[in-house]
C-alpha positions as CSV (number, residue, x, y, z in Angstrom):
1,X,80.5,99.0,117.5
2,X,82.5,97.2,114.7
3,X,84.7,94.0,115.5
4,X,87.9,94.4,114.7
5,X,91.2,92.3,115.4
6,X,94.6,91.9,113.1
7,X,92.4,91.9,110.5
8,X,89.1,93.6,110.5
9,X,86.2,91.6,109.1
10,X,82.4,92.5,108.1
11,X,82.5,96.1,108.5
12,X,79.2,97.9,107.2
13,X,78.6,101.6,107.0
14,X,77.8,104.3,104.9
15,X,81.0,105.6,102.2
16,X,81.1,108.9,102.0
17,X,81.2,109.6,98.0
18,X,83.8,112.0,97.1
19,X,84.7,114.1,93.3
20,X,87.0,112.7,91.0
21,X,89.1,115.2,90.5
22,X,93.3,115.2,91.3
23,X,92.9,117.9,94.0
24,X,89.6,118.1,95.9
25,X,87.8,121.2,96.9
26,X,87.4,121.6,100.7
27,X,84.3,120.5,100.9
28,X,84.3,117.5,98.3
29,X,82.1,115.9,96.0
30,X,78.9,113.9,96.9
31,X,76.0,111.5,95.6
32,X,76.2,109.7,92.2
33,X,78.7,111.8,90.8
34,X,81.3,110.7,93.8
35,X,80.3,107.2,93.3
36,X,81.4,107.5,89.8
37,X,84.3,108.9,90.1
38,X,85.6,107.1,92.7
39,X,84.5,103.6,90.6
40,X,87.4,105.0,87.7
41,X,90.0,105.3,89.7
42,X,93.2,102.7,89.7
43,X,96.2,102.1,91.7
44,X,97.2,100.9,95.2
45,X,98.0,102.7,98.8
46,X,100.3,101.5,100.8
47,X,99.7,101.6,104.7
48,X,101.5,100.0,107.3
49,X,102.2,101.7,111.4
50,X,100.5,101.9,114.7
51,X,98.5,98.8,115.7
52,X,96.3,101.3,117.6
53,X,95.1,103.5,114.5
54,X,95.4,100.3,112.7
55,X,90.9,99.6,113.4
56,X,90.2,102.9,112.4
57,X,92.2,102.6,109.2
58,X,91.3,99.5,108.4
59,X,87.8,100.8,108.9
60,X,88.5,103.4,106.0
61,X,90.0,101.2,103.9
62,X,87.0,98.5,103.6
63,X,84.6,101.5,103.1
64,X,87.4,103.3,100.5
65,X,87.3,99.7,98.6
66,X,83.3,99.3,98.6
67,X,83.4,103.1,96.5
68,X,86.9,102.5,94.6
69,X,86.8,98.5,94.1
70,X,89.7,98.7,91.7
71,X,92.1,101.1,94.1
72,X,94.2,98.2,96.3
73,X,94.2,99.1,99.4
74,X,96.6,97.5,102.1
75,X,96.9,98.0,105.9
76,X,99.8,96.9,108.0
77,X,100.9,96.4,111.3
78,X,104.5,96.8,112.5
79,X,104.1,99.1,115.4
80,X,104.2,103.7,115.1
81,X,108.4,103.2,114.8
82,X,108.3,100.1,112.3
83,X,105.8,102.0,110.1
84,X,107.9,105.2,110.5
85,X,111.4,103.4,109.0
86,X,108.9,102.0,106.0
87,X,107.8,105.7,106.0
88,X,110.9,107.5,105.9
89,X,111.8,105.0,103.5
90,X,109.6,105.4,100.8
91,X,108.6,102.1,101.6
92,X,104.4,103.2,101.9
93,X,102.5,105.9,100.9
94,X,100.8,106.4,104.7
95,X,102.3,105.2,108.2
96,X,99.5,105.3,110.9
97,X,101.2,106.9,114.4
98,X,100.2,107.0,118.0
99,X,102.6,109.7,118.5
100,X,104.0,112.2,116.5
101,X,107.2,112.1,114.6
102,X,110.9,112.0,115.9
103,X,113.7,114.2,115.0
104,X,115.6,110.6,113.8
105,X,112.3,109.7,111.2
106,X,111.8,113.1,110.5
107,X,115.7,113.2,109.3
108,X,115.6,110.6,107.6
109,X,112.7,111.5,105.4
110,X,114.3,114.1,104.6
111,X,117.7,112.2,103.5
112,X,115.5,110.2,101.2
113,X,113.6,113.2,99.3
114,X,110.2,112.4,101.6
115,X,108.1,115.3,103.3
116,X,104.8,114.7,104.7
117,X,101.8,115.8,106.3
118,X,100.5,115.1,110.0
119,X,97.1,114.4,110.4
120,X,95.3,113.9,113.6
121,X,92.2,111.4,113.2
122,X,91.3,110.6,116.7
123,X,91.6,110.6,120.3
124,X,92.6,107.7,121.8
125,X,92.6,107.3,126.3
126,X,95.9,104.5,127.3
127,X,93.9,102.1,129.5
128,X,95.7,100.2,132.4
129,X,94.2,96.4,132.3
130,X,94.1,93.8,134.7
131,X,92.3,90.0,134.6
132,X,87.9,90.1,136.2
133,X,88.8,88.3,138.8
134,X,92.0,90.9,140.3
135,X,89.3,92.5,142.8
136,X,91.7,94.6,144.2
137,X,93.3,97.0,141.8
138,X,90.4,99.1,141.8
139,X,92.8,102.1,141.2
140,X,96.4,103.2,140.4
141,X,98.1,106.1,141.0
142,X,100.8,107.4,137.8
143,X,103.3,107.0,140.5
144,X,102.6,103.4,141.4
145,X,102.5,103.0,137.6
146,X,106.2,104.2,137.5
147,X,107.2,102.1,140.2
148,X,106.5,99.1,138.3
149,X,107.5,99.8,134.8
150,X,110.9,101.9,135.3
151,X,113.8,100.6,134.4
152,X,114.8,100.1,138.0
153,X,112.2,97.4,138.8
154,X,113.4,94.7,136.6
155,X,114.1,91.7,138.8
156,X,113.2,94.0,141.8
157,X,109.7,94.8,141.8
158,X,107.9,91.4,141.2
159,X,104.9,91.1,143.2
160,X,101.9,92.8,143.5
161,X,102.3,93.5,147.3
162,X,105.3,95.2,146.6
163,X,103.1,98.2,145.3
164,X,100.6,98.3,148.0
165,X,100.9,96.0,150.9
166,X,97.4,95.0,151.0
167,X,97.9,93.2,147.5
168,X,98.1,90.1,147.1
169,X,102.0,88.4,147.7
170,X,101.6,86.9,144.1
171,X,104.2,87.7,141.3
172,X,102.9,90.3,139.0
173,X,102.5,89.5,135.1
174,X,103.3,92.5,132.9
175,X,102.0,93.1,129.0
176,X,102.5,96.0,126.9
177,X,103.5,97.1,123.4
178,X,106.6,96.0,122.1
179,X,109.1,98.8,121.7
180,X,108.6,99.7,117.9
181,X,104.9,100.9,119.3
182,X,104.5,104.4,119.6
183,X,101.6,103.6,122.6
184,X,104.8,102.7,124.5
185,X,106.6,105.5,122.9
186,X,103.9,107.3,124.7
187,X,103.4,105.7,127.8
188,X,106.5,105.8,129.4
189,X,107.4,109.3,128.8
190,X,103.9,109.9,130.3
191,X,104.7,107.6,133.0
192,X,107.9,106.9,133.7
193,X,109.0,110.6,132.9
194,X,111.2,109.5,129.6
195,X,110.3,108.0,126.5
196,X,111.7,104.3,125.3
197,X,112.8,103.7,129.0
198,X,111.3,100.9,130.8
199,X,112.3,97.7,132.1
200,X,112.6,95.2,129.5
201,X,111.4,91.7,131.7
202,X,107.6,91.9,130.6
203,X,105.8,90.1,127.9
204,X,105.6,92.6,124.6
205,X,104.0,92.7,121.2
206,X,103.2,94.8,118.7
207,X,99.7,93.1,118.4
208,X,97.3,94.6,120.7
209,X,95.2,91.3,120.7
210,X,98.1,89.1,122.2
211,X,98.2,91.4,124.8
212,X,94.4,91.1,125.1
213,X,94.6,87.6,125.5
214,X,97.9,87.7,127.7
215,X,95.9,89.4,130.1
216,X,92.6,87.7,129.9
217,X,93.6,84.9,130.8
218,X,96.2,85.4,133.8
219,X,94.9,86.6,136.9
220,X,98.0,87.8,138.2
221,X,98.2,90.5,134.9
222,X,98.5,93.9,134.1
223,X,98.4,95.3,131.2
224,X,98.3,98.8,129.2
225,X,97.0,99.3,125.3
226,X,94.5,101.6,123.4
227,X,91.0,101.9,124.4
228,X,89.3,100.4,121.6
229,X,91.0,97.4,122.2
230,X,89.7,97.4,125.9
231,X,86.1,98.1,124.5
232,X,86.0,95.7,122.5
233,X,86.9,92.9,125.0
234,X,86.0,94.4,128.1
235,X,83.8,91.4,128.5
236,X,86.9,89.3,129.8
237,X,89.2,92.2,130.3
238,X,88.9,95.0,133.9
239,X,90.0,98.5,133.3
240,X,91.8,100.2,136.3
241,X,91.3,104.0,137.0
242,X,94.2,105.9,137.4
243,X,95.2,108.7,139.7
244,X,97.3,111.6,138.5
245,X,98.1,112.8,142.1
246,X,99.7,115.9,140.4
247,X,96.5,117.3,139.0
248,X,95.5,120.3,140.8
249,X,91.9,119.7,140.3
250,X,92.0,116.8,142.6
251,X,89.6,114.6,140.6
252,X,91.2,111.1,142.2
253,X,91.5,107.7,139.8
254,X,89.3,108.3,136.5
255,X,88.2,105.7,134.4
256,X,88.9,105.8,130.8
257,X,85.5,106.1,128.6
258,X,85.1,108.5,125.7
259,X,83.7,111.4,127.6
260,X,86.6,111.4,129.6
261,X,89.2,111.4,126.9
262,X,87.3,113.8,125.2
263,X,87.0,116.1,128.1
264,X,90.5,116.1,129.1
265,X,90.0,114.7,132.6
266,X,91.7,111.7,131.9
267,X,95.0,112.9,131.8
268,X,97.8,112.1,131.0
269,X,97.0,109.3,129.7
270,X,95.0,110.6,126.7
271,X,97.0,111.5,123.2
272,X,96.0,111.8,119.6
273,X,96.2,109.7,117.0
274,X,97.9,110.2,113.9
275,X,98.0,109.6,109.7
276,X,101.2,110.8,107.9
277,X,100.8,111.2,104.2
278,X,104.4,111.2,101.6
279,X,104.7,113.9,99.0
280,X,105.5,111.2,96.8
281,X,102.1,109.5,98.0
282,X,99.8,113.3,97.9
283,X,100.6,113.4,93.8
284,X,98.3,110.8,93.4
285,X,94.9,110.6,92.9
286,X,93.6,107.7,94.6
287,X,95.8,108.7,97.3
288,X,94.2,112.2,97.7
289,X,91.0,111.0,97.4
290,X,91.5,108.3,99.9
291,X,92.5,110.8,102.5
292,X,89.9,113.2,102.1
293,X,87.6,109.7,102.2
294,X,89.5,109.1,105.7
295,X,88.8,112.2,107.2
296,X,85.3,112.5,106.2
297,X,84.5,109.2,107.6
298,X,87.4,109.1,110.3
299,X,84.3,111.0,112.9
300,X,81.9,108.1,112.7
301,X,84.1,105.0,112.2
302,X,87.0,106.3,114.9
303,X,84.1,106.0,117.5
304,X,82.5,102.3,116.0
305,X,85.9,101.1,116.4
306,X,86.1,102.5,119.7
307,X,88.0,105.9,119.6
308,X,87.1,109.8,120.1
309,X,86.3,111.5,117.1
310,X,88.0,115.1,117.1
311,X,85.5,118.2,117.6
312,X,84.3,118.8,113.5
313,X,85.9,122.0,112.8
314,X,89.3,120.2,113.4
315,X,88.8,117.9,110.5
316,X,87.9,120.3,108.5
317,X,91.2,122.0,109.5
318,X,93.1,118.6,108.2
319,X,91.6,118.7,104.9
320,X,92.5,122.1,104.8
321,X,95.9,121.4,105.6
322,X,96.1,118.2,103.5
323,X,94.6,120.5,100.5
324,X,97.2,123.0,100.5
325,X,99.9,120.3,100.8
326,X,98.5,118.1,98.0
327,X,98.3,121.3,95.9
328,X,102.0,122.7,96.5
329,X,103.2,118.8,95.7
330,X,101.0,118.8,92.4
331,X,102.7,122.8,92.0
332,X,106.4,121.7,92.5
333,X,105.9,118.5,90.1
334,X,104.6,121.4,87.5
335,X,107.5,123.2,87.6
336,X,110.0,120.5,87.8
337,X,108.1,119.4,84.4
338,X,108.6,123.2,82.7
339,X,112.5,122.9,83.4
């Protein structure tokens, strides 16, 4: 698996080489001639969003620079709803989002000229954290989850034994994303029933890695972020499984690991992962060849970073989609130029 933290260093792979050409074909270009096509194209992306799809990204973007050295490519991290104001903006070219868009970004683009194209990369399992040495959160049910991150439990529920009695009477420590992040966006409408609502008395950032070491190093912790971030320090960091008492199947706590994302059985708790690409952004070249770059490559790197690659006919389906859309932006420039 890669290493990767705010800024992802000595990634190696193999580039996909893609044609040269404005508007790809489905399947793209290959071997030499990719190579050389991609080495003549200029410019810069923009990117800037979720700190979660910010590994595979940045994973993209160090293989995109190795086959277009003289494209600048820049990766970002102000959370899925800071990326999504730059967005909507017309601030980047690409916001990564772990969760889709809102009717109030969604709005906005439009106020400002700006449609766009989702595009799922990955699958992505929220994992509940705790410190090695906690030895007795071995599980958690979604409804214990809920009684300690509503709203309601700031200044109220405070210590561990206030969840289960057995626990220890030792204050709990709370981490999570900070409130721009759409892995909170995510989590409390998956656990506390409404999204953006949660008590506010825990330590938050938008950089997973603070988080990481929040929890690390406090045995009184717990903690919720992506999966890769877990996998990548699960050397220092314990993973709690979590009941959904309301599943039918009656499966009990379940671990997050990629065959359980993939499979479903970890639910709620498992979500897609997201790129969103401008119009402004598609009428470019090094932009379209980019993206077609990212999802070519977005199967093996979103699992070295640490994430579920999507079944292969569904990236195929995204280039599709991102085809059509690049062309009709490349069309409606056309005719705006024959006026």
């Amino acid at each position: 698996m890669r290493t990767f933290s705010v800024n992802l260093k000595n990634l190696k792979g193999a580039g996909f080489l893609l044609s040269g050409a404005l508007l790809l074909s489905a399947c793209g270009g290959s071997g030499s001639e990719g190579a050389a096509a991609n080495e003549n194209l200029t410019g810069s992306i923009q990117i800037d969003g979720s700190s979660t799809v910010y590994p595979i990204t940045e994973a993209v973007a160090e293989e995109f620079r190795r086959e277009a050295p003289d494209v600048k490519v820049t990766v970002g991290v102000s959370g899925s709803g800071g990326g999504m104001k730059k967005f909507s903006r017309g601030e980047i070219d690409i916001v990564n989002a772990s969760r889709s868009i809102n009717a109030d970004e969604a709005a906005a683009a439009e106020q400002n000229g700006i449609s766009y194209v989702e595009l799922p990369v990955a699958y992505d399992g929220l994992t509940v954290v705790v410190h090695p040495e906690n030895d007795w959160a071995n599980d958690i049910t979604l409804a214990e989850l809920k009684k300690i991150w509503e709203p309601g439990a700031q200044n109220t529920i405070t210590r561990w034994n206030q969840i289960r009695p057995e626990w220890p009477d030792q204050e709990i420590h709370l981490y999570g994303p900070g409130v721009e992040s759409g892995t909170y966006d995510y989590f409390t409408e998956a656990v506390v029933g409404k999204s953006h609502s949660s008590r506010g008395d825990y330590t938050a950032s938008e950089d997973d890695n603070v988080l990481v070491q929040g929890v690390s190093s406090d045995p009184y912790a717990l903690g919720f972020f992506g999966y890769a971030y877990y996998e990548e320090n699960k050397n220092k960091l314990k993973a709690v499984p979590v009941d959904d008492q309301n599943d039918s199947n009656g499966q009990g706590a379940i671990l997050p690991t990629l065959e359980t994302v993939k499979d479903g059985s970890y639910a709620p708790l498992s979500r897609p992962l997201f790129i969103y690409v401008s119009s402004k952004a598609a009428a470019r070249p090094e932009v379209v060849e980019f993206v077609n770059f990212y999802l070519d490559n977005a199967p093996e790197l979103s699992e070295e970073v640490g994430y579920i690659q999507l079944p292969a006919e569904r990236y195929q389906e995204q280039k599709d989609k991102f085809q059509e859309f690049a062309n009709g932006v490349n069309q409606q420039a056309a005719g705006a130029n024959q006026q």
